[in-house]
N, C-alpha and C positions, 0 to 999 in steps of 0.2 A: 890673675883673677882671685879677689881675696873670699869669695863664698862658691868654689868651683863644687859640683856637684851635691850641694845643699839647696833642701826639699825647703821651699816658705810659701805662706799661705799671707794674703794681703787682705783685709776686707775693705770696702768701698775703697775698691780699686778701677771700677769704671772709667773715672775720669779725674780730672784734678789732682791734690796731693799721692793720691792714694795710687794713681796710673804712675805719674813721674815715678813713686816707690819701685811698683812692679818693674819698671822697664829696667830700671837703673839695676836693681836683686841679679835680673837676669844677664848686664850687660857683666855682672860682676861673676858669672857660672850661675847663679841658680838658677832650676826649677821654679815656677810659680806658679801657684794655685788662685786665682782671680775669684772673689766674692762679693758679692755686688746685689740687689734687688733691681737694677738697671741692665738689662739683656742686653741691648744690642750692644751697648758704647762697651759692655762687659768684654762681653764675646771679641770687641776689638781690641780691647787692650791684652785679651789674652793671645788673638794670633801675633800681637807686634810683638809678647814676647818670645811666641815662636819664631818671627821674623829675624829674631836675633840668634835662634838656632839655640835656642834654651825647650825643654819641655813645657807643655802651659797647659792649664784644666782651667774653664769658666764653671763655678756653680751657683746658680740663685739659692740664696740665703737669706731671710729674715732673722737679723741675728739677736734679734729680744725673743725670739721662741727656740726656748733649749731644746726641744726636738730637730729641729732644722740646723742647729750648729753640732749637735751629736753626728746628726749625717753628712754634713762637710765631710767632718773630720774624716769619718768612715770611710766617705770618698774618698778623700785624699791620699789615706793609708793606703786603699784599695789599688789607688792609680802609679802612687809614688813608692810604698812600701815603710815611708816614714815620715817625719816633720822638724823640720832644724829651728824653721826661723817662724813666726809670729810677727805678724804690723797688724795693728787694731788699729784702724783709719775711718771704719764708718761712723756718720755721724750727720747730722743735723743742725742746721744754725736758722731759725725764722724769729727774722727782728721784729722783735713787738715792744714795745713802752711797758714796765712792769704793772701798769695797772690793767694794763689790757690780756697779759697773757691769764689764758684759762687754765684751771686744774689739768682738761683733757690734756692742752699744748703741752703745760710741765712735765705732764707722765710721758707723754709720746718723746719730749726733747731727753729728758730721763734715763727711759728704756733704749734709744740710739744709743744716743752717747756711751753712759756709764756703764747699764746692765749688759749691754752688746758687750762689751769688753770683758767684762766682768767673766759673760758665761761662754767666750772661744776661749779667752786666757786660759778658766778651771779646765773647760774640753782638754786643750792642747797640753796644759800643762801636766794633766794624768795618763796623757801618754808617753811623755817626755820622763817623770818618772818611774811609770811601773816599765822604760825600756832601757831606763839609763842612759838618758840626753840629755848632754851638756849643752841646752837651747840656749838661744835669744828669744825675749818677749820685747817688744817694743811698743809702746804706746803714743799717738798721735793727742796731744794736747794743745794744749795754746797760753801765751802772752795774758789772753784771757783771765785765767784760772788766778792770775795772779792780782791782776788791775781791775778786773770789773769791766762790767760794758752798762751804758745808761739802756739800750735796748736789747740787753743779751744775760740777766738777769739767770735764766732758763739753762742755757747756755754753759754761763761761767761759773753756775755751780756744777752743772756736769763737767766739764774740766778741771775745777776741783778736787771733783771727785776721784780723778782719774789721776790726778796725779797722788793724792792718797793709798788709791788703789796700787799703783805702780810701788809706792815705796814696803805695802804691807805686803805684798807679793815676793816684794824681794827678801823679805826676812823669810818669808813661810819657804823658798825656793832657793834659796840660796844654798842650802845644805846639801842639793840633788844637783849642784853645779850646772841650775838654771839662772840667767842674769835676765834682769827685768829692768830697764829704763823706760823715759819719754824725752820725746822730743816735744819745746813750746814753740810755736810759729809765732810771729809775729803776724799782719797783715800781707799775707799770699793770695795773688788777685788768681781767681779760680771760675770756674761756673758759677757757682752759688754765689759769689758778689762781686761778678762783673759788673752787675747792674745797675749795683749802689755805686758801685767806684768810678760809674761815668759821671756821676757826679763829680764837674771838674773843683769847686770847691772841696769836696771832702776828701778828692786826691790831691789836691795838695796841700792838704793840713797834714794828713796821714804821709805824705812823702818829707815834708819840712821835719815833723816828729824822729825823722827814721836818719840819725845820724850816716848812714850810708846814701840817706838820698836818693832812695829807689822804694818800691815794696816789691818784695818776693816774688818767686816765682816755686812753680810745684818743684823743679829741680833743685834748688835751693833746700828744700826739706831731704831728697832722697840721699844725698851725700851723706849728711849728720848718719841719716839710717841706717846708711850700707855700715858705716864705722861701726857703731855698737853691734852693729848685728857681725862682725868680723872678728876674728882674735886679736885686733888690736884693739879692742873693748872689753878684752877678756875678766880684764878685774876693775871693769865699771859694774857698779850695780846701785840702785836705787837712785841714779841722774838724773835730774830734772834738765834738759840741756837746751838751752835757751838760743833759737835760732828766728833772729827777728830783726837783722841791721843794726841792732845798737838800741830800738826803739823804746823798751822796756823805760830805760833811764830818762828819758824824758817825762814818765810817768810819776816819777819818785819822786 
């Protein structure tokens, strides 16, 4: 088990990419700490990482308010006594036409995505250094950030951003022998767009696109994860690590 006895914290871990992460942390020894604004599916993905006979804490979080990510942390400390690993996963994706999305929508898609990241990374990260942890920070991005979405506008500036954020992290952090990567997903058929992807035309443009001739799945993300998060990623830092079938190039 390449993360045995290592404390990580996942947010929007409920269901989706963010679950496959948790389950997979745990199958590899850790601890996880589950953060989510979604209760029930939360609370489930945190006994399935007990069911693996790992430790598991579910906390509600809203992580655009720095008081409620202050007290994560504090939990966590509380429960665990420390924190290794970091996955920033929560996030928001509502397709709208750019002339359609509102000021409110952009703040609200904004504050998920980017600033959520933004203020567990700073939390975590000042614990990691005033204790002397050599963490992993991981950041969930996307294929996005890079191509643009005709209804994701909102979106794939916050993935932008984030991947930004991951690389300015890594210089500011890298001195405390903290490593900060992202992982880009390609199209991962998940909750949030099952919906659209029943759409059997736009599956199979989006599967024709995708040199492997499949789209993802949440498991598909947590592998790339567990690796940086392990010491065989020890001297990655600021990767942007593009996990998407191939699909990227069809872009270009």
């Amino acid at each position: 088990m390449r993360l045995k006895d290592k404390v990580a914290i996942v947010t929007g871990a409920a269901r989706g990419i963010g679950r496959a992460i948790a389950l997979r942390l745990a199958q590899e020894g850790a601890d996880v700490t589950v953060v989510d604004v979604l209760d029930e599916p939360g609370r489930r993905t945190a006994q399935a990482v007990e069911a693996s006979g790992r430790r598991a804490l579910y906390i509600h979080t809203d992580v655009t308010q720095p008081s409620e990510v202050e007290q994560m942390v504090e939990t966590v400390l509380d429960a665990f006594g420390t924190v290794d690993i970091l996955v920033n996963d929560a996030g928001i994706c509502p397709f709208k036409p750019f002339l359609e999305i509102s000021p409110e929508l952009w703040g609200e898609v904004l504050d998920t995505n980017l600033k959520g990241y933004f203020l567990c990374s700073q939390a975590v990260a000042r614990v990691m250094v005033a204790r002397g942890i050599h963490g992993r920070i991981i950041n969930v991005s996307s294929i996005s950030a890079i191509i643009g979405g005709e209804q994701q506008a909102h979106y794939c500036a916050s993935k932008g951003g984030i991947n930004q954020l991951t690389k300015s992290m890594a210089i500011s952090l890298g001195q405390h022998g903290i490593t900060c990567n992202a992982v880009l997903p390609g199209t991962v058929e998940t909750d949030a767009n099952r919906e659209s992807l029943a759409d059997p035309a736009l599956r199979q443009t989006l599967t024709e696109r995708t040199p492997l001739r499949r789209l993802g799945r949440p498991e598909d993300i947590a592998g790339p994860v567990v690796f940086l998060a392990s010491d065989d990623a020890a001297y990655c830092t600021a990767s942007l690590l593009v996990v998407d079938g191939g699909a990227i190039v069809t872009y270009q």
